[in-house]
C-alpha positions in Angstrom: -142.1 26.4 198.9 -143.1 25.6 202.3 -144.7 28.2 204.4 -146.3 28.6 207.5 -149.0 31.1 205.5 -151.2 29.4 203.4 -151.9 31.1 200.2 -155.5 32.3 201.2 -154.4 34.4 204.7 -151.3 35.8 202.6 -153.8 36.8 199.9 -155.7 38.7 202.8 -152.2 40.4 204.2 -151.4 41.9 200.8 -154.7 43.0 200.4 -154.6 44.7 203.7 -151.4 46.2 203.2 -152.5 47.3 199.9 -155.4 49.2 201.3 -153.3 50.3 204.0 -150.8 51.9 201.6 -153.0 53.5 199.0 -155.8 54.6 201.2 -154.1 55.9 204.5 -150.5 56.4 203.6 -150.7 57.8 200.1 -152.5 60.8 201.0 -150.2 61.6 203.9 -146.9 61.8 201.6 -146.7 65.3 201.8 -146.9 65.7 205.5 -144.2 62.9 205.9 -142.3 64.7 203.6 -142.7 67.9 205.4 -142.6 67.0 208.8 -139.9 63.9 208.0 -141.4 61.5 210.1 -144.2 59.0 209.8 -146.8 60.2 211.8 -147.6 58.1 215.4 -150.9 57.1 213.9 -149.6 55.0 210.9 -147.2 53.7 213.0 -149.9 52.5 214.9 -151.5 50.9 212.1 -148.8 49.3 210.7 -148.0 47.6 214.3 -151.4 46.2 214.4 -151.5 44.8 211.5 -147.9 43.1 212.0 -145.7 44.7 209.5 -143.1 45.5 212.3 -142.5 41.2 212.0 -144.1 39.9 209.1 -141.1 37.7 208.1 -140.3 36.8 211.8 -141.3 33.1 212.0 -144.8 32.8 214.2 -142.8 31.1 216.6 -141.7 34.6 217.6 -144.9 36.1 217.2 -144.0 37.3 213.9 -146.2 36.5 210.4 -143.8 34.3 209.4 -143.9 35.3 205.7 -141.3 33.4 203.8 -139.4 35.5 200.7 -141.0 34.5 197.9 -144.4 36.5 199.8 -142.0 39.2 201.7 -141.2 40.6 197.8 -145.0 40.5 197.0 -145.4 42.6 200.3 -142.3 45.0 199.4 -143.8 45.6 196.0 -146.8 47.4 197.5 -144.8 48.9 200.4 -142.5 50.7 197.6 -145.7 52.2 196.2 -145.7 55.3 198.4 -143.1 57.0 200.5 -140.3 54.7 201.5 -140.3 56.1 205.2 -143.0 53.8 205.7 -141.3 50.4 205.1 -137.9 52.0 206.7 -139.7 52.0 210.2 -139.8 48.5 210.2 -137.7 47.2 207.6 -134.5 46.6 209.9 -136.4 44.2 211.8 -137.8 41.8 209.3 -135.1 42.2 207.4 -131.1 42.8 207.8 -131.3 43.0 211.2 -133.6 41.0 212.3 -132.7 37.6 209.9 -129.5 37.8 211.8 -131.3 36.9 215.0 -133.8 34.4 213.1 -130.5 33.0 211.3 -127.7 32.9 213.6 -129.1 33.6 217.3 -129.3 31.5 219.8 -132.5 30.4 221.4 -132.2 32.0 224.4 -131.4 35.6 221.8 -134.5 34.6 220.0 -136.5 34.3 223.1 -135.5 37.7 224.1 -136.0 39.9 221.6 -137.9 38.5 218.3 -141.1 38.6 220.1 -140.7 42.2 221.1 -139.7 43.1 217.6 -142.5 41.3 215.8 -144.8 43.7 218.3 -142.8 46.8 217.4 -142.3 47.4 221.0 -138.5 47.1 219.8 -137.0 48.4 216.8 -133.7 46.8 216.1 -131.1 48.6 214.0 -128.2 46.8 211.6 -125.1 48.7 212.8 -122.6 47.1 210.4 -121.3 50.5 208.0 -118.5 52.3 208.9 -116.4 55.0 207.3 -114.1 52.8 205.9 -116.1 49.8 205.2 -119.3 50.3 203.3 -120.1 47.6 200.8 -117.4 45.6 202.2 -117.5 44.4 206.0 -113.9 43.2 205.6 -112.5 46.6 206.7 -114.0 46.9 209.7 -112.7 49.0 212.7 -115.0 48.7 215.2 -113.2 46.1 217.6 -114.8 43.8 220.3 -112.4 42.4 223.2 -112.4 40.2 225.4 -112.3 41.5 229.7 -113.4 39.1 232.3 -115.9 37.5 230.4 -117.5 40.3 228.8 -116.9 42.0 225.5 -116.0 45.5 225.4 -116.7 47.0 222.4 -115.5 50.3 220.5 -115.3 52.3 217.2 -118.0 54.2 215.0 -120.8 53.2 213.0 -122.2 55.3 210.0 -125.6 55.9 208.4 -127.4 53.7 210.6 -130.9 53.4 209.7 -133.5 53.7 212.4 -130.9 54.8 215.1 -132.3 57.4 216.5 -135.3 55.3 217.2 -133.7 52.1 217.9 -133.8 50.1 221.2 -131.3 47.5 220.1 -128.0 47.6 217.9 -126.6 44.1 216.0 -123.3 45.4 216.2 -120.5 43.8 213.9 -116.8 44.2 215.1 -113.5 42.4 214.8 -112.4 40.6 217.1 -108.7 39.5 215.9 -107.3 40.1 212.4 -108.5 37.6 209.4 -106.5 34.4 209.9 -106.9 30.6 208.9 -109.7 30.6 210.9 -111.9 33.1 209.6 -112.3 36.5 208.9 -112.5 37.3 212.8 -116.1 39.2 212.9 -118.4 38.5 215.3 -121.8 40.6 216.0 -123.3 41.6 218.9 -126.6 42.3 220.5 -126.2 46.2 222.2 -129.0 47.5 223.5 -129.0 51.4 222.8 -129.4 52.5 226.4 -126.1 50.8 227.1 -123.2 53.1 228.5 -121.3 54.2 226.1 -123.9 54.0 223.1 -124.0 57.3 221.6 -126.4 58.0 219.2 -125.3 61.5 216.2 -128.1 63.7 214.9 -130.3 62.8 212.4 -128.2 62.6 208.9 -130.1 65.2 206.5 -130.2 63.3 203.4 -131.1 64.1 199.5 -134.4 62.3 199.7 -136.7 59.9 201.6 -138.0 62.1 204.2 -138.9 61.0 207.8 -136.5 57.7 207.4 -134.0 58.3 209.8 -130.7 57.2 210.0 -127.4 58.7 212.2 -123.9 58.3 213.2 -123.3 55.7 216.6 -120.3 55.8 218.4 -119.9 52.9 221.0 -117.1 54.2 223.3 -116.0 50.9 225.7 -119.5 49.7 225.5 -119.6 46.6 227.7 -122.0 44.1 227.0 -122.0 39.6 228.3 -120.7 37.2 227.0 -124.8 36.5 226.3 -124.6 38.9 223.8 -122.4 37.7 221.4 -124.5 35.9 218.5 -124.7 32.8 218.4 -122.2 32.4 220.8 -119.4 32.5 218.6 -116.7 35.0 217.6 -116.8 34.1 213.5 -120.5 34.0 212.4 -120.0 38.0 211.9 -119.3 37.9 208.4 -121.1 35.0 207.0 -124.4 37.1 209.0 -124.0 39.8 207.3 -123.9 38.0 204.3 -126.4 35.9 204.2 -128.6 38.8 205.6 -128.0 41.5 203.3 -128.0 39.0 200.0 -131.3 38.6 201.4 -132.2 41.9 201.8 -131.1 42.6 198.5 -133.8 41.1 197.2 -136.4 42.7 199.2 -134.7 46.0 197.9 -135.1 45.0 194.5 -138.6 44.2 195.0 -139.2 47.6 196.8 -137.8 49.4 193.7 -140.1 47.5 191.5 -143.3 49.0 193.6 -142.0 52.5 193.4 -141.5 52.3 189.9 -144.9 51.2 189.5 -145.7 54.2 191.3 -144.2 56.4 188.9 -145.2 54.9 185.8 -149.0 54.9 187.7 -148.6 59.1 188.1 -146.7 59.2 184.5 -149.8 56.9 183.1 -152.3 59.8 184.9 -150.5 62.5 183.9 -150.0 61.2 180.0 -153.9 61.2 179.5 -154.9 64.1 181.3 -152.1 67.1 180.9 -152.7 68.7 177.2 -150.5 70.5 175.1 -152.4 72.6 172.1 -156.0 70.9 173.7 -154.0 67.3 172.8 -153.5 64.9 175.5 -149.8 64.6 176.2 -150.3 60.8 175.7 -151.2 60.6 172.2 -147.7 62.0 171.3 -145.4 58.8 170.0 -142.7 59.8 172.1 -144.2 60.2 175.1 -145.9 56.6 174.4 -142.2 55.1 173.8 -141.4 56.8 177.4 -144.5 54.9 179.0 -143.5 51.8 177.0 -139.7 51.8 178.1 -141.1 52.3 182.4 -143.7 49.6 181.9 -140.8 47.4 180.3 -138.7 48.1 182.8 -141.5 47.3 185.3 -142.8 44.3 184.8 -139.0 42.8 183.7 -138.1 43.6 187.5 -141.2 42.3 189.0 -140.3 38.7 187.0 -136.9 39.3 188.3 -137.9 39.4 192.0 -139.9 36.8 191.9 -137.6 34.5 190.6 -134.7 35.5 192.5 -136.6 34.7 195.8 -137.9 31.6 193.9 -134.4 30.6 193.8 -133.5 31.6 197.6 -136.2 29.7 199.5 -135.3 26.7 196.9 -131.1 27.5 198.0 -130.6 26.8 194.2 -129.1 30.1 194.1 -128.2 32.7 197.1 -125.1 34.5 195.6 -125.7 35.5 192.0 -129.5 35.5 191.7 -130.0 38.5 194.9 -127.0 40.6 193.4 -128.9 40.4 189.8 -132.2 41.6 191.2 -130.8 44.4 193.3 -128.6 45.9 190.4 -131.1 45.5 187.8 -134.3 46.7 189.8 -132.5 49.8 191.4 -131.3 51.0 188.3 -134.7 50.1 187.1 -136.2 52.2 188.9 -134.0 55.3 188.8 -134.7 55.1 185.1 -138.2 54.9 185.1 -138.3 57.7 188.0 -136.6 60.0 185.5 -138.7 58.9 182.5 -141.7 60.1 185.0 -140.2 63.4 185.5 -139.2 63.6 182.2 -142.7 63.1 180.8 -144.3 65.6 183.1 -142.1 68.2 182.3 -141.1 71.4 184.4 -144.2 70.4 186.9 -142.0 66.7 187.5 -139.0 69.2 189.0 -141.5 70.9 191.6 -141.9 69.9 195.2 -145.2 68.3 196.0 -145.5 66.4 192.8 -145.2 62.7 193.7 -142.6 62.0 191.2 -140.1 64.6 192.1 -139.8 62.9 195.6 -140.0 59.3 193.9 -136.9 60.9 191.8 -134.9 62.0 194.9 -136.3 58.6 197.1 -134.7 55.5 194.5 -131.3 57.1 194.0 -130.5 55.8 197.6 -131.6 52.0 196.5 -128.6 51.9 194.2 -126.1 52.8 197.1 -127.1 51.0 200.4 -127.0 47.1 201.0 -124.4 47.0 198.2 -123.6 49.8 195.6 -124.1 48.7 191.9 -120.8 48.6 191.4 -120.4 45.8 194.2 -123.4 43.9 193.1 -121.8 43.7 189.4 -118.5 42.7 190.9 -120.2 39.9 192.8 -121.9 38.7 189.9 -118.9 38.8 187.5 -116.8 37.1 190.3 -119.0 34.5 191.1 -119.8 33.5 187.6 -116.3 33.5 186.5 -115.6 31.1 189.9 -118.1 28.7 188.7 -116.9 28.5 185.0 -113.3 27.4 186.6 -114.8 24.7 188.4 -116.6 23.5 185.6 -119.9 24.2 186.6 -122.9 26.1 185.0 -124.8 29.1 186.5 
């Protein structure tokens, strides 16, 4: 696994970002819950230490963390509220890997250095209406006018929009042929005419992570801006980057599961009931037993399935597993945690009432379950045919 951080300095960043989370963050969950935003200060904190481009190469002026220590960093990110990670998760992840995967030098050069700073936060503007899990039914069309691209349709749920400075904007450019799916993505900055950016979307949980509606009305950008300078890398991007990402989500469910079982572990061996500590109760030892199970079963996972990435043994299956195993994970120990602290869990203010709302999103974005299962099944299947084992 070559990496550009030895193990010693990474050692140091996740014990950084560990402090960071528990000591500063954690005790600030309720006023990010409150006033749903991370507060300027953290922000701050987190630019400084580099966590707006930790998985940008250093080239770029990011960290240059490779995968297999991006999910050890996710792990301790999920720990407290998932705002945090949001405000600079598009650019190490999804969106930025686009431009570290597909962009020219020239894209590099422009923008990976400003994101690593977090002077620029990029945003992944691929979901539409009609085309969630699957990019193939895009709308949003891209064509060609005197050697520009004029772009137009309408983008949904788009984390970090109302915040971002730059959109990686997927739309077709001709129908699927022989050639390709047609796809391409673009680089739009968001003060472009004809970006429009919705209100904030009020959402069931994760507080202070934003994400909105953009409409991009005969947006005209160069033909600069077109990734990689061609018209059908679209689709194999956004591939590649969110079966990636899916594996930084599954290790992001692992460290807020940990979280709950932590405040289920507390609560077990301090709340009483009769003057007996909830904890010595058998069944509420088989509840602990079942989230620590679950736990340490997706933190194997995670590690493997990057293991496997960085290695391109396995870049299909293996990120699919990990996100629909962890994420459901995760919403099963989060209702274990409720569960076992009993009508105080379903109060506001209690940590695992918002952990409860927060992971119910992990199972839906990047890839429902129910896509991630289909992708495994599909995949395995197409490998048996061709003779070949998984």
């Amino acid at each position: 696994m070559a990496t550009a951080v030895d193990d010693d300095d990474f050692a140091q960043i996740l014990a950084q970002t560990r402090e960071f989370v528990r000591t500063a963050v954690v005790p600030r969950e309720q006023e990010i819950l409150a006033n749903d935003r991370v507060p300027d200060d953290l922000r701050d904190q987190a630019k400084q230490m580099g966590l707006f481009g930790y998985a940008i190469p250093q080239e770029w002026g990011g960290l240059g963390l490779n995968l297999a220590q991006d999910v050890e960093l996710a792990m301790e990110l999920g720990y407290t509220s998932l705002a945090l990670r949001s405000m600079f998760g598009t650019n190490n992840g999804i969106a930025g890997q686009v431009l570290v995967g597909f962009g020219t030098d020239e894209q590099k050069s422009r923008w990976l250095a400003a994101m690593s700073s977090g002077d620029v936060v990029a945003s992944f503007a691929l979901t539409e209406a009609g085309a969630g899990s699957n990019p193939a039914g895009l709308r949003t069309k891209a064509v060609r006018d005197n050697g520009d691209w004029v772009i137009s349709g309408e983008k949904r749920f788009i984390t970090n929009a109302p915040v971002a400075d730059l959109f990686v904007v997927f739309a077709r450019t001709r129908p699927a042929d022989d050639q390709g799916p047609g796809i391409a993505v673009f680089l739009v900055p968001a003060d472009t005419p004809g970006v429009q950016v919705g209100a904030k979307d009020a959402k069931m949980g994760q507080e202070g992570a934003w994400t909105a509606d953009v409409s991009l009305t005969e947006v005209r950008v160069p033909a600069a801006a077109l990734v990689g300078g061609s018209e059908d890398l679209g689709y194999g991007a956004a591939m590649t980057s969110l079966a990636r990402g899916r594996i930084h989500i599954a290790a992001l469910a692992v460290g807020t599961a940990q979280r709950a079982l932590d405040e289920s572990v507390t609560y077990a061996a301090t709340a009483t009931q009769g003057g007996t500590p909830i904890g010595n109760f058998q069944l509420v030892q088989a509840m602990l037993a079942d989230q620590q199970t679950g736990v340490m079963a997706g933190r194997a996972l995670v590690r493997d399935a990057a293991r496997l990435w960085i290695t391109e043994q396995d870049r299909r299956i293996a990120p699919s597993v990990a996100k629909l195993y962890c994420t459901e994970m995760a919403g099963k120990v989060a209702d274990l945690a409720v569960q076992i602290h009993g009508g105080s869990g379903y109060m506001r203010e209690v940590p695992v009432e918002r952990i409860y709302r927060d992971v119910r999103l992990l199972r839906l974005y990047e890839g429902t379950s129910e896509i991630q299962r289909l992708i495994v099944g599909s995949n395995l299947v197409k490998a048996a045919s061709k003779g070949q084992r998984v």
